[in-house]
N, CA, C and O atoms as a MOPAC input file, in Angstrom:
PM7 MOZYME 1SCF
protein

 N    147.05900 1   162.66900 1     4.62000 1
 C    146.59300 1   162.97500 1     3.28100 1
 C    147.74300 1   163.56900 1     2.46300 1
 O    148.66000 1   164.11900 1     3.07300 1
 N    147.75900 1   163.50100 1     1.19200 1
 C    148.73800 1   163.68700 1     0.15500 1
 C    148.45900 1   164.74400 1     0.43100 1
 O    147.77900 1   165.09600 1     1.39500 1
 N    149.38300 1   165.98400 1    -1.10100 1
 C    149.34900 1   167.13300 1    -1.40800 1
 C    148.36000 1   166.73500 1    -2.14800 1
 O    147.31600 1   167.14800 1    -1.64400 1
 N    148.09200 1   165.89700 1    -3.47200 1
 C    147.04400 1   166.08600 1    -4.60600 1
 C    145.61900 1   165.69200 1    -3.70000 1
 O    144.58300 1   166.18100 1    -4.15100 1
 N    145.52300 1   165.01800 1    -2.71300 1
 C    144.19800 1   164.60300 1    -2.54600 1
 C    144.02100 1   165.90000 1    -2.14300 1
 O    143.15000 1   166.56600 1    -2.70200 1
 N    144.78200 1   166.44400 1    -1.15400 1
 C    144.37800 1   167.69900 1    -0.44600 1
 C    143.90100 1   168.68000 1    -1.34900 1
 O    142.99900 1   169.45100 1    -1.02000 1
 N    144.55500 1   168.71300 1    -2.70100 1
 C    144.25200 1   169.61800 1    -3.65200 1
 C    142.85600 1   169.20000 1    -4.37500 1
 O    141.92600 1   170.00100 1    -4.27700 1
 N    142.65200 1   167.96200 1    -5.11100 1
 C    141.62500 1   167.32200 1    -5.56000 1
 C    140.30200 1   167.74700 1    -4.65200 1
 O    139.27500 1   168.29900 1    -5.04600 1
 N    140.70800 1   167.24700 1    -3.10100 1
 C    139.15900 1   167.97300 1    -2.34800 1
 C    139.05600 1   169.09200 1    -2.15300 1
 O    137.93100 1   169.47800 1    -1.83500 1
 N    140.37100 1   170.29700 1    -2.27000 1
 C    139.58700 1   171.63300 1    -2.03700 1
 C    139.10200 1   171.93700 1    -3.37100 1
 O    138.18700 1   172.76000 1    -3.33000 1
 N    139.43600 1   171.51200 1    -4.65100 1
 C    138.81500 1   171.90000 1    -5.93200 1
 C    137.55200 1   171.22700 1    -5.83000 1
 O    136.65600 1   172.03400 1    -5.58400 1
 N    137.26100 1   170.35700 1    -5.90400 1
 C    136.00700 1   169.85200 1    -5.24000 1
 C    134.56700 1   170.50400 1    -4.34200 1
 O    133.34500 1   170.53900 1    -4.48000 1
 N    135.62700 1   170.96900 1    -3.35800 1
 C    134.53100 1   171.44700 1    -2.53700 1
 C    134.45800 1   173.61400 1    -2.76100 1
 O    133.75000 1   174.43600 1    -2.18000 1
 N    135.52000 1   173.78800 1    -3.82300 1
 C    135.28600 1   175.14800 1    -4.41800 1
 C    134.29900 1   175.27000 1    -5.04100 1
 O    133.46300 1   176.17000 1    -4.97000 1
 N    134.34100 1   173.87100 1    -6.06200 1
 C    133.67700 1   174.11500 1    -7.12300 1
 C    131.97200 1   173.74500 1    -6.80000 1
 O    131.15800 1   174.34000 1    -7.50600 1
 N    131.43800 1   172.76200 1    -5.73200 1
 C    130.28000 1   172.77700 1    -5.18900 1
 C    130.30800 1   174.28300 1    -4.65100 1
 O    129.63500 1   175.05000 1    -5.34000 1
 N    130.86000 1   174.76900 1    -3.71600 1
 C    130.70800 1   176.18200 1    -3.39400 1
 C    130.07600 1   177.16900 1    -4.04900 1
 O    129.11600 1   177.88200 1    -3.75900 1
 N    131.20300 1   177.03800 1    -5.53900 1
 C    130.49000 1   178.00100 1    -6.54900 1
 C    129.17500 1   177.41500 1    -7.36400 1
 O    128.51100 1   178.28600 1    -7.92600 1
 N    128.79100 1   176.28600 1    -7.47800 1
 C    127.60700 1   175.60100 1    -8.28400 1
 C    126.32700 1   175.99900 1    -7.13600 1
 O    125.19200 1   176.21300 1    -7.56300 1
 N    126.58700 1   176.06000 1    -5.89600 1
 C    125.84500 1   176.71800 1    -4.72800 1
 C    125.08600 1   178.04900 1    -4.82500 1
 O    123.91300 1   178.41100 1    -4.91000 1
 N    126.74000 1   178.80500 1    -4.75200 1
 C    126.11500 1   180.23300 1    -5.04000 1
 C    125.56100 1   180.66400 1    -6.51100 1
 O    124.68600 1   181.51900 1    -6.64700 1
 N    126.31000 1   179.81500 1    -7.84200 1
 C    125.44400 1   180.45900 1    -8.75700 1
 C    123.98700 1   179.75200 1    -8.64500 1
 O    123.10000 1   180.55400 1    -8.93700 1
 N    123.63700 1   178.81800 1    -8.39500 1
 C    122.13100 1   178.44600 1    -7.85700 1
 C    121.32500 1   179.41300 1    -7.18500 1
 O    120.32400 1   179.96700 1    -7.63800 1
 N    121.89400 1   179.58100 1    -5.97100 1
 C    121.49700 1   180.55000 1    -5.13500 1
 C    121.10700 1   181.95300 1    -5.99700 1
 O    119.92800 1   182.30800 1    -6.00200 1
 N    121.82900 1   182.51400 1    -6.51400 1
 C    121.95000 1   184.01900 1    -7.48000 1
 C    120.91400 1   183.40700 1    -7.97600 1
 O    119.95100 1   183.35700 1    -7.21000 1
 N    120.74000 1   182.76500 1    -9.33600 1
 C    119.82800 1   182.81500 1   -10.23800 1
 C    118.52300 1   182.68700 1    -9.54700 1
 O    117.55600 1   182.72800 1   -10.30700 1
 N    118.23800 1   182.52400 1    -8.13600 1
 C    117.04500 1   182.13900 1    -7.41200 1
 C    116.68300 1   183.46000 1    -7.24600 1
 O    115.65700 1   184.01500 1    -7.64000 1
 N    117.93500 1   184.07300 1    -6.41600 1
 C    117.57200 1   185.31700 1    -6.17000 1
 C    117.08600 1   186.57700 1    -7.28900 1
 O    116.32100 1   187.52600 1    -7.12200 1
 N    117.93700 1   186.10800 1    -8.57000 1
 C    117.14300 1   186.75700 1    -9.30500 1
 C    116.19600 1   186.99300 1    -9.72400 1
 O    115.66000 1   188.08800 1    -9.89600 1
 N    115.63800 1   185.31200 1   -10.09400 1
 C    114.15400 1   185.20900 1   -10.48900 1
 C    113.19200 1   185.57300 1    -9.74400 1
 O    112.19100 1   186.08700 1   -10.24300 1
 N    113.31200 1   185.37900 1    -8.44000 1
 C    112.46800 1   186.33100 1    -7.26300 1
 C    112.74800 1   187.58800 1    -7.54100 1
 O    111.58700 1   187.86300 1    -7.84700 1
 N    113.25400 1   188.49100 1    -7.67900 1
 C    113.49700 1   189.97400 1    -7.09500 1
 C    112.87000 1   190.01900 1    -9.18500 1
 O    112.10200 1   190.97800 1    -9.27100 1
 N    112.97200 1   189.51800 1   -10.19500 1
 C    112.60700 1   190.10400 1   -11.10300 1
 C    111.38500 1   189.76400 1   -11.44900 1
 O    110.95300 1   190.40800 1   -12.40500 1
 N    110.23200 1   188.47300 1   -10.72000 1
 C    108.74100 1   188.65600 1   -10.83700 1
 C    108.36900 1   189.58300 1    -9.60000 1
 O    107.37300 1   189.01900 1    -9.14800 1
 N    108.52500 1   190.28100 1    -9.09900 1
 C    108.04100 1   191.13500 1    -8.19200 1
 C    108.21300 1   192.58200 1    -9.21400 1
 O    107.22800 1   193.31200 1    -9.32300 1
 N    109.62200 1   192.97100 1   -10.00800 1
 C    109.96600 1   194.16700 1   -10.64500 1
 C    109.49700 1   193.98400 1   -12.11100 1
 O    109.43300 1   195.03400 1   -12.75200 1
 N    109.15700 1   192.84800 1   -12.75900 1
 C    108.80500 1   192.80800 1   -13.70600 1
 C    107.30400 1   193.48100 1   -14.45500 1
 O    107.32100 1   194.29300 1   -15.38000 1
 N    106.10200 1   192.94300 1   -13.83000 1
 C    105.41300 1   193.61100 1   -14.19300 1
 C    104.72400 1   195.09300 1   -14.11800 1
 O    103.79400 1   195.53800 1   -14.79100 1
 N    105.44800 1   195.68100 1   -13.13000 1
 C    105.19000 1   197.12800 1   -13.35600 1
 C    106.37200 1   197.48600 1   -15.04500 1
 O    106.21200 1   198.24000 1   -16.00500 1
 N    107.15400 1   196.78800 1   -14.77600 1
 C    107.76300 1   197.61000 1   -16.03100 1
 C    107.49100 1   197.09300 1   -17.72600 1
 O    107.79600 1   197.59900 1   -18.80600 1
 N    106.83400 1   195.95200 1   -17.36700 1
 C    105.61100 1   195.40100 1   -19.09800 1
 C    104.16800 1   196.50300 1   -18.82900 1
 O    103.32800 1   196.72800 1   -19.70000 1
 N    104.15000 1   197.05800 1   -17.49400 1
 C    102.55700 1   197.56000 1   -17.50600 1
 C    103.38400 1   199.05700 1   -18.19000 1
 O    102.93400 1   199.47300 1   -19.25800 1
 N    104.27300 1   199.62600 1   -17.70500 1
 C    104.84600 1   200.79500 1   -18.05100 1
 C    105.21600 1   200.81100 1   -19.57400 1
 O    104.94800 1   201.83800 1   -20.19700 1
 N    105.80000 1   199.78000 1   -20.21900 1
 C    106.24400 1   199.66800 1   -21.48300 1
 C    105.00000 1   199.73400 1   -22.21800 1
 O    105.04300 1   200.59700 1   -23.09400 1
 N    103.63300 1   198.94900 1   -22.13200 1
 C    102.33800 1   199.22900 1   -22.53000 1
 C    101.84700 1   200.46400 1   -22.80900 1
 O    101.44200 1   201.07500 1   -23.79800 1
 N    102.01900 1   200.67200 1   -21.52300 1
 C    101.50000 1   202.14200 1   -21.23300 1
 C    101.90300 1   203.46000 1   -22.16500 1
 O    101.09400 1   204.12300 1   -22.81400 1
 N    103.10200 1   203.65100 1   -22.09700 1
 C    103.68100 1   204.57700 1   -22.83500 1
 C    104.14400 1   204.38100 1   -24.32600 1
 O    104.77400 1   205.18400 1   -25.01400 1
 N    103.52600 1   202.68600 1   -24.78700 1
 C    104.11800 1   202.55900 1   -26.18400 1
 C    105.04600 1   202.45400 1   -26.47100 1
 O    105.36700 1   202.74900 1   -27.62300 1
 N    106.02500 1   201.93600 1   -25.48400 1
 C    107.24800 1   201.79300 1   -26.28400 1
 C    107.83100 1   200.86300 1   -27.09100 1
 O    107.51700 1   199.74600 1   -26.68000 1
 N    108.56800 1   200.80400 1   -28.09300 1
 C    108.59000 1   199.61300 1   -28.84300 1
 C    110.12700 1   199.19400 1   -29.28100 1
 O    110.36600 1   198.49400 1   -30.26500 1
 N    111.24500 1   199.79700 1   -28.29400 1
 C    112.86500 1   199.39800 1   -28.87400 1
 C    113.48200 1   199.72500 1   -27.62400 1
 O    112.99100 1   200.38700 1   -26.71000 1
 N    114.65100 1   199.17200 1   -27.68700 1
 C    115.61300 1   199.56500 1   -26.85700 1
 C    116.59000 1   200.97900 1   -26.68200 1
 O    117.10200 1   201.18000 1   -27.78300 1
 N    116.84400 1   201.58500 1   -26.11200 1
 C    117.39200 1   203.03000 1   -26.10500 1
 C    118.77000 1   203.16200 1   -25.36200 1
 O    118.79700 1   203.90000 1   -24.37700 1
 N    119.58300 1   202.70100 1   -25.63500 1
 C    120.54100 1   203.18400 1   -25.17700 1
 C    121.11800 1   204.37500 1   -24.76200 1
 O    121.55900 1   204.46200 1   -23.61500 1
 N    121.18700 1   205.47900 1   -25.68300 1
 C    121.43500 1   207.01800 1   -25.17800 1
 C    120.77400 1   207.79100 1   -25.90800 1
 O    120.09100 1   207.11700 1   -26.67800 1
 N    120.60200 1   209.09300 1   -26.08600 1
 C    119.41100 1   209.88400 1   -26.17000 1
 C    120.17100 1   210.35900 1   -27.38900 1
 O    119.59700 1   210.26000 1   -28.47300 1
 N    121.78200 1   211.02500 1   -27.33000 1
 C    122.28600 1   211.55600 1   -27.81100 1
 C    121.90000 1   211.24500 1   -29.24500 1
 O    120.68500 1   211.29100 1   -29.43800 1
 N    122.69900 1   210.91900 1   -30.36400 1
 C    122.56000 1   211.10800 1   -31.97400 1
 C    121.51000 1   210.13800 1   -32.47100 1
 O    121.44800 1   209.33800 1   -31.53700 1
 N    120.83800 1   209.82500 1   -33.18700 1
 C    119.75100 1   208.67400 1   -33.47100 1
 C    120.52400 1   207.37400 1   -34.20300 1
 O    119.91900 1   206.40300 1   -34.65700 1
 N    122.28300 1   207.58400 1   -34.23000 1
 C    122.76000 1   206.31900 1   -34.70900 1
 C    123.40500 1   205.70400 1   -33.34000 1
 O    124.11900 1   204.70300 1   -33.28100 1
 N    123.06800 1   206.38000 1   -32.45500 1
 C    123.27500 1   205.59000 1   -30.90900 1
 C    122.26100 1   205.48200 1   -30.02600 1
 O    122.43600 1   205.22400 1   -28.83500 1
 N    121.37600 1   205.63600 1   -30.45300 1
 C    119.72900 1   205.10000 1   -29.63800 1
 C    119.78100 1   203.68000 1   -29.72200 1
 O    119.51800 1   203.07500 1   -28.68300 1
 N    120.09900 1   202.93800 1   -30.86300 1
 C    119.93700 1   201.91200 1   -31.13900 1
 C    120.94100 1   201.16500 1   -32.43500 1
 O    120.84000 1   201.48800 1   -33.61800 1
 N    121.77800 1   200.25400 1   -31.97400 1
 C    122.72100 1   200.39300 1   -32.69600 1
 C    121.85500 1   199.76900 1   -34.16400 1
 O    122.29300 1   200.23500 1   -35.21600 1
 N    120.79600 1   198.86600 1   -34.28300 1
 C    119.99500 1   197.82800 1   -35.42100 1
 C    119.43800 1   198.69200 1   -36.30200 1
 O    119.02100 1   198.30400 1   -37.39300 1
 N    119.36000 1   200.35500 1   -35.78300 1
 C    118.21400 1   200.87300 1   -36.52300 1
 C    119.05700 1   202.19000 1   -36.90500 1
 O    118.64700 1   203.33300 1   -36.70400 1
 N    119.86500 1   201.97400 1   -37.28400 1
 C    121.23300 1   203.06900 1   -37.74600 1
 C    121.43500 1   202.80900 1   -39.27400 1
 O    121.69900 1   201.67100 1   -39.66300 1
 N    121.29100 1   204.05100 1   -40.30200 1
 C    121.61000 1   203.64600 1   -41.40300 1
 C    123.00900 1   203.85200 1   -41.69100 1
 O    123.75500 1   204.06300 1   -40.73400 1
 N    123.54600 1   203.82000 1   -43.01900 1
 C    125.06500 1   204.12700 1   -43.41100 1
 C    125.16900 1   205.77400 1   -42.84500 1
 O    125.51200 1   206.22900 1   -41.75400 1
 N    124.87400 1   206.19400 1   -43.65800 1
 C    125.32000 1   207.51300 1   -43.58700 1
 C    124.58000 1   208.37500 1   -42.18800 1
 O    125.20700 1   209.43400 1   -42.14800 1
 N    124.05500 1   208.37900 1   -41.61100 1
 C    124.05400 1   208.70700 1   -40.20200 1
 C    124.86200 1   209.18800 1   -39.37300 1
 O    124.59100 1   210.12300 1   -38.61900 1
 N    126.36400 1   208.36500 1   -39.44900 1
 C    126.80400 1   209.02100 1   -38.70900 1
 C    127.91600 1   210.51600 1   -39.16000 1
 O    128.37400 1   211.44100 1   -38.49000 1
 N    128.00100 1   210.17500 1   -40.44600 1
 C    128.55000 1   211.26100 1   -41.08200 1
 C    127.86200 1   212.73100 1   -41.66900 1
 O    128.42900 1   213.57500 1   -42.36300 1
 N    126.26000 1   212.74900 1   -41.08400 1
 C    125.46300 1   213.61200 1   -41.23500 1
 C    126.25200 1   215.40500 1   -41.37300 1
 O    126.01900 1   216.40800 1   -42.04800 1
 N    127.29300 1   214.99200 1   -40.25600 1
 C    127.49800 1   216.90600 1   -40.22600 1
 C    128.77500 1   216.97000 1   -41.39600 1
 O    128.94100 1   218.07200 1   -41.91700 1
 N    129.44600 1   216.13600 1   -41.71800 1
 C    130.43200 1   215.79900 1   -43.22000 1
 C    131.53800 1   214.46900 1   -42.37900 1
 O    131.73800 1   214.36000 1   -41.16900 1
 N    132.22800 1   213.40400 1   -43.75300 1
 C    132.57000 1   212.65700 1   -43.60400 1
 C    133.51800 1   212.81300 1   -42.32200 1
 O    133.43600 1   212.20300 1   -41.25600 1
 N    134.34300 1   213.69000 1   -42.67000 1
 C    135.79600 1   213.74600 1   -41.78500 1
 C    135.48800 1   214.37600 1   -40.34800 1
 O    136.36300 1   214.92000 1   -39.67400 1
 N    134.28800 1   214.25900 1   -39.99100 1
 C    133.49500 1   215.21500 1   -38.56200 1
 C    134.21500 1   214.16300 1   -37.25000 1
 O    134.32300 1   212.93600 1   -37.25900 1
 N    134.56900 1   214.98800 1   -36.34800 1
 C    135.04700 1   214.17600 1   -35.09400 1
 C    134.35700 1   213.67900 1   -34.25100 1
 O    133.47700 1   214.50000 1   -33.99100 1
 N    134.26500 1   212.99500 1   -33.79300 1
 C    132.95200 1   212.24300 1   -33.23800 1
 C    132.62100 1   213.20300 1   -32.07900 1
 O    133.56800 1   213.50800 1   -31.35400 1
 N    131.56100 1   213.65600 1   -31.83800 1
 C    131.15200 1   214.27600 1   -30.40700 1
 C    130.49000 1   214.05700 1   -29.20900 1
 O    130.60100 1   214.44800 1   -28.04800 1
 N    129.64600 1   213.19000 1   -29.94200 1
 C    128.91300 1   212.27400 1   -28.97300 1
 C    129.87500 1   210.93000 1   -28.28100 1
 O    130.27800 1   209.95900 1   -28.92200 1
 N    130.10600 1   211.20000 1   -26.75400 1
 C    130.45600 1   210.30100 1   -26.18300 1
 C    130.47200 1   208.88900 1   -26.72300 1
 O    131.34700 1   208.12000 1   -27.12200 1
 N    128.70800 1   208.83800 1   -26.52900 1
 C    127.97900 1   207.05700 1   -27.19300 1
 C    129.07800 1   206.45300 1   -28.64700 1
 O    129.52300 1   205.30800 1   -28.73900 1
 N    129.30300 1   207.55400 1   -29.61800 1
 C    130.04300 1   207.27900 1   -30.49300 1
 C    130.64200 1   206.83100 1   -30.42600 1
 O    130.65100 1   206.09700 1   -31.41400 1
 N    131.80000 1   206.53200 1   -29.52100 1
 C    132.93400 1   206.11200 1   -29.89400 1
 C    133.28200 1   204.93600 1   -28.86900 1
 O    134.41300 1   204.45600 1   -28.79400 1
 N    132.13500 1   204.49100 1   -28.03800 1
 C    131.87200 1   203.04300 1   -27.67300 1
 C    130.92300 1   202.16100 1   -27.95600 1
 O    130.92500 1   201.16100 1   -27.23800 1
 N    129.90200 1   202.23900 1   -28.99900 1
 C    129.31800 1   201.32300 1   -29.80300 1
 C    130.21200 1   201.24200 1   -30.64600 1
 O    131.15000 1   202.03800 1   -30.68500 1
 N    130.04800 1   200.18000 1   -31.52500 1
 C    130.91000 1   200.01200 1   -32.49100 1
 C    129.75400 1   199.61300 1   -33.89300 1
 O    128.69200 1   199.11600 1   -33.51800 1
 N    129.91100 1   199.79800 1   -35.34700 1
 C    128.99900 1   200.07800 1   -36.21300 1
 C    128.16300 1   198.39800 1   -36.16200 1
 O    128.66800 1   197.28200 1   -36.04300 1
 N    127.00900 1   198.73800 1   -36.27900 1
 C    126.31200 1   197.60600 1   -36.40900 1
 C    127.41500 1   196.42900 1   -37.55200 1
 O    128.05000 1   196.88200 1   -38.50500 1
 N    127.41600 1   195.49600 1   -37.30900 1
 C    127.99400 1   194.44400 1   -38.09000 1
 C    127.33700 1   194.06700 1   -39.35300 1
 O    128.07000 1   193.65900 1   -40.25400 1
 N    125.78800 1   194.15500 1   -39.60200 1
 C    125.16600 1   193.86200 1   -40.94000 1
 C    125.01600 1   195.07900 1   -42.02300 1
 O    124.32500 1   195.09100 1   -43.04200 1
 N    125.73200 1   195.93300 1   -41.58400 1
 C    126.14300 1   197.28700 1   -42.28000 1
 C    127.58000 1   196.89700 1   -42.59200 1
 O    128.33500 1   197.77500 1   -43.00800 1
 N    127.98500 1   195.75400 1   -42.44100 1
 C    129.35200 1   195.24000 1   -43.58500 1
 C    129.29700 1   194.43400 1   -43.96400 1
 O    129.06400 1   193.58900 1   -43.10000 1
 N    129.38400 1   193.98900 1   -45.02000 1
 C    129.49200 1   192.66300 1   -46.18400 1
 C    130.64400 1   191.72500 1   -45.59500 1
 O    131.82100 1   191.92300 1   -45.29400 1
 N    129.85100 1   190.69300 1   -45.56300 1
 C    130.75200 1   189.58900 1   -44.75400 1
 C    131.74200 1   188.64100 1   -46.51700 1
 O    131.15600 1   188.17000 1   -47.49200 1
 N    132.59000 1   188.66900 1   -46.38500 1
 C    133.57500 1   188.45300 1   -47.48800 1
 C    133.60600 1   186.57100 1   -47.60000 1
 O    134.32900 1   186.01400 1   -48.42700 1

């Protein structure tokens, strides 16, 4: 056997390998998440909840969609950020005018 065939069939048989295991994963997921799923739609019911929460800390990092302008400059413009969450969300995008 050549060098390229040799190469051609191990890319070949990598790439079934990996079309394998991501098969496999997404199986495993969908199993392990109808078993975990409905306790946590019965829990979300339950307690009313109605958004996503990222961190507890300031209310312009609970949720980055539901953040107004001035929010985060509440304690004055030039304030240093304190909250951790701050300064790895980044500002919602429809809070800037697309040019």
């Amino acid at each position: 056997m050549t060098k390229h065939r040799k190469f051609i069939a191990l890319t070949l048989f990598l790439a079934a390998a990996l079309g394998l295991l991501l098969g496999y994963g997404r199986s495993q997921v969908s199993a392990r998440l109808a078993g975990e799923l409905p306790p946590l739609q019965a829990l979300v019911r339950t307690l009313q909840l109605t958004d996503l929460s990222l961190w507890t800390e300031a209310r312009y990092t609970r949720h980055p969609s539901q953040a107004d302008r001035f929010t985060p400059f509440q304690d004055f413009p030039a304030a240093l950020e304190h909250f951790p969450a701050g300064s790895i969300i980044a500002p919602v995008l429809t809070l800037h005018p697309q040019p």
